[in-house]
N, C-alpha and C positions, 0 to 999 in steps of 0.2 A: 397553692393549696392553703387551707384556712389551715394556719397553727396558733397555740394559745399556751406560751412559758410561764410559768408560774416561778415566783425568786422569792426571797425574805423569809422562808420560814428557819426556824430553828428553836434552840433550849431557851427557852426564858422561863422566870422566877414569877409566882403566886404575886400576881398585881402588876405585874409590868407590864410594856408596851412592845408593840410587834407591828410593822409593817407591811402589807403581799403588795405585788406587785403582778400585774400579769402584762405579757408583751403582745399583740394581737396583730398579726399580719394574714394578707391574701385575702385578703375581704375590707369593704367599706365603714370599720369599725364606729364610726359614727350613728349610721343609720340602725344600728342593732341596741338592741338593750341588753345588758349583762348583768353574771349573777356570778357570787361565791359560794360553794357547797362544800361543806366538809363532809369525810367518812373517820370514821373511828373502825380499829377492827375489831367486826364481831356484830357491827351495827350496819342500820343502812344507812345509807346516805340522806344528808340534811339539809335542806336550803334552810341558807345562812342569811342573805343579803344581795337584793337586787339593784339597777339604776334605770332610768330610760335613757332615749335619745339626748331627753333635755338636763338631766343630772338629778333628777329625783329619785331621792333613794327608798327604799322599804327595808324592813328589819325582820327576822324572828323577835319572840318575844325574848329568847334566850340569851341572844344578844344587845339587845337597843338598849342606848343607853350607855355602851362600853363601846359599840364599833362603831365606823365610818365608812360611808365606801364614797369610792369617785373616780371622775375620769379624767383623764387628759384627751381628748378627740387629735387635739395637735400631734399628741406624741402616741398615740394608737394605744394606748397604756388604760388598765384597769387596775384601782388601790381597793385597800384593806385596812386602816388604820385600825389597830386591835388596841384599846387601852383594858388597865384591871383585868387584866386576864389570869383565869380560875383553872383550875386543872381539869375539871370537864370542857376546857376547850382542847384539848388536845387533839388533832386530829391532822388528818390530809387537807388540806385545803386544794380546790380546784377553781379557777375560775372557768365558766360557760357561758357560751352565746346562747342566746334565747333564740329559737328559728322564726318562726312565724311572726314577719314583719309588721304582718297587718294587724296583731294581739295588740291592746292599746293597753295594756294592763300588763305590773312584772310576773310574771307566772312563777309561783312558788313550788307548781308539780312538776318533778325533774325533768319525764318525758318530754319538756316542752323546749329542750335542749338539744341543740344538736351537734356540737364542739364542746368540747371539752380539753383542758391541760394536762398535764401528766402529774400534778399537784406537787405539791411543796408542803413539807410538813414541819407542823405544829406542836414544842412537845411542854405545857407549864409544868413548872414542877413543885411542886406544896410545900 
């Protein structure tokens, strides 16, 4: 069955760096594109940052600029490279398969997700 671990989050300091990690097993992780979404609680949920097949990434605006995403296809692995991280990033982070293979485009609207991780959380502190 398609599972998705989410690792790396924890406390870090007003400007520091943080790494996610997600582990992607029971599926052909290659062929799909993925995406990082955060929740905060009390809010909804946010697409953070996508990839395709081929390692092209997209950003919010609220991130670009600070984060990184990418892949390992070898190692079924999805990253996060967080630098300058603000206290409004605090949040769950999840990584998500995007479903529909045939989208040629990262879809930034959640529904377009059909996996998801149990997230890993993110806490800066000021």
């Amino acid at each position: 069955q398609v599972q998705l671990v989410e690792s790396g989050g924890g406390l870090v300091q007003h400007g520091g760096p943080l790494r996610l990690s997600c582990a992607a097993s029971g599926f052909t992780f290659s062929n799909y594109y993925m995406s990082w979404v955060r929740q905060t609680t009390g809010k909804g949920p946010e697409w953070v940052s996508g990839i395709n097949t081929g390692g092209s990434p997209s950003y919010a605006d609220s991130v670009k600029g600070r984060f990184t995403i990418s892949r390992d296809n070898a190692k079924n692995t999805l990253y996060l490279e967080m630098n300058n991280l603000k206290p409004e990033d605090t949040a769950r982070y999840y990584c998500a398969r995007q479903r529909d293979m045939r989208l040629k485009y990262i879809a930034t609207q959640l529904a377009e997700y059909d996996y998801w991780g149990q997230g890993t959380q993110v806490t800066v502190s000021s």
